[in-house]
C-alpha positions in Angstrom: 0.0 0.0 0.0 1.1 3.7 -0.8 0.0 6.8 0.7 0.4 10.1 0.0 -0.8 12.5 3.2 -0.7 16.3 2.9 -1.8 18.9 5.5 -2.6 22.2 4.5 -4.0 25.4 6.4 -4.3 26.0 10.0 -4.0 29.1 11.8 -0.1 29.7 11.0 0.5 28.3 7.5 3.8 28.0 6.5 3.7 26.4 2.9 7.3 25.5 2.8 6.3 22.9 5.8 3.5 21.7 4.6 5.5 19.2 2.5 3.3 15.3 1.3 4.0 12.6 3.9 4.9 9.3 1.6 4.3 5.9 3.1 5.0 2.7 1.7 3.9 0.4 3.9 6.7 -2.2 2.6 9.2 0.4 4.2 7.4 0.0 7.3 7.8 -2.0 10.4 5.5 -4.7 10.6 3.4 -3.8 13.1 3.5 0.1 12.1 2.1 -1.2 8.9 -0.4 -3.4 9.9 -1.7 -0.5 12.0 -2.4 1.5 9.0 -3.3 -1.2 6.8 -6.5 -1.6 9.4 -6.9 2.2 9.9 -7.2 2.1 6.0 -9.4 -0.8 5.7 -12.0 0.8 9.0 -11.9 3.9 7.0 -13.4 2.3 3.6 -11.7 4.8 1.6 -12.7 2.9 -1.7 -16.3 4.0 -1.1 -16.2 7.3 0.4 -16.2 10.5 -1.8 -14.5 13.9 -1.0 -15.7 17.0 1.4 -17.7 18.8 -1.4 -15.8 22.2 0.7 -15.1 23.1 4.3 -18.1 23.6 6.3 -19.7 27.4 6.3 -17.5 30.0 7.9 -14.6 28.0 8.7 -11.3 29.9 8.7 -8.1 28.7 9.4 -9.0 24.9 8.9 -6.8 22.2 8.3 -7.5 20.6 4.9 -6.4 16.8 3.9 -5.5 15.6 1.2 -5.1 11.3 1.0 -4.2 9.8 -2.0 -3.9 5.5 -1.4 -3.0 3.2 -4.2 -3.5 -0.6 -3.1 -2.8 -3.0 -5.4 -4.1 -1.2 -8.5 -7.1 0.4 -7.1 -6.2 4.6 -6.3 -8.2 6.8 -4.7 -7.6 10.5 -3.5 -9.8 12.1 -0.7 -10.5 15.8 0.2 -11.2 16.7 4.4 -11.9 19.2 6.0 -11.7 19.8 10.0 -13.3 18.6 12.1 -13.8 15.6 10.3 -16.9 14.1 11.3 -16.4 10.5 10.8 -14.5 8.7 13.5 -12.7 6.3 11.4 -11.1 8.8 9.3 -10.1 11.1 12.0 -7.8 8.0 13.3 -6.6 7.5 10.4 -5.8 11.3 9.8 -4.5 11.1 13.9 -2.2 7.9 12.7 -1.0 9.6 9.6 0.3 12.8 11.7 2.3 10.5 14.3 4.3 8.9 11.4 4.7 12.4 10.0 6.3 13.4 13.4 8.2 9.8 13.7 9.9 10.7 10.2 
């Protein structure tokens, strides 16, 4: 599995640091990969569509952006905080601990 993870926004932006998180999970310890292999799975990324846009009067948000390429099915996903949908906020929550791991 690949994943490509960007953050964007947030009260102090800094584009320069806002730099796509790539994961293959091959690369990964075992059990660090299994972890986000379930996270991915719970999440049912194949069947969920983007955030059409943040919600009304949201300033300063964070904004997602997951693109995940398993086998040879790919998929990219837009969020928007808060994200509502427990499932994909843990997997957004895993994604940012490997980010500060790396």
């Amino acid at each position: 599995m690949r994943i490509i993870y960007q953050r964007d926004g947030g009260v102090a932006y800094m584009p320069g640091l806002s730099r796509p998180l790539r994961i293959d999970t091959r690369d990964l310890p075992a059990a660090q990969a299994a972890r986000l292999e379930q996270l991915v799975t719970e999440a049912g990324l194949f069947s969920r569509e983007s955030a059409a846009a943040p919600p009304p009067g949201a300033a300063d948000i964070y904004t997602y952006t997951l693109r995940v390429e398993v086998d040879k099915r790919r998929t990219t996903l837009h969020l928007y905080d808060p994200i509502a949908a427990p499932e994909l906020q843990a997997l957004v929550d895993y994604l940012e601990d490997l980010r500060a791991l790396a």
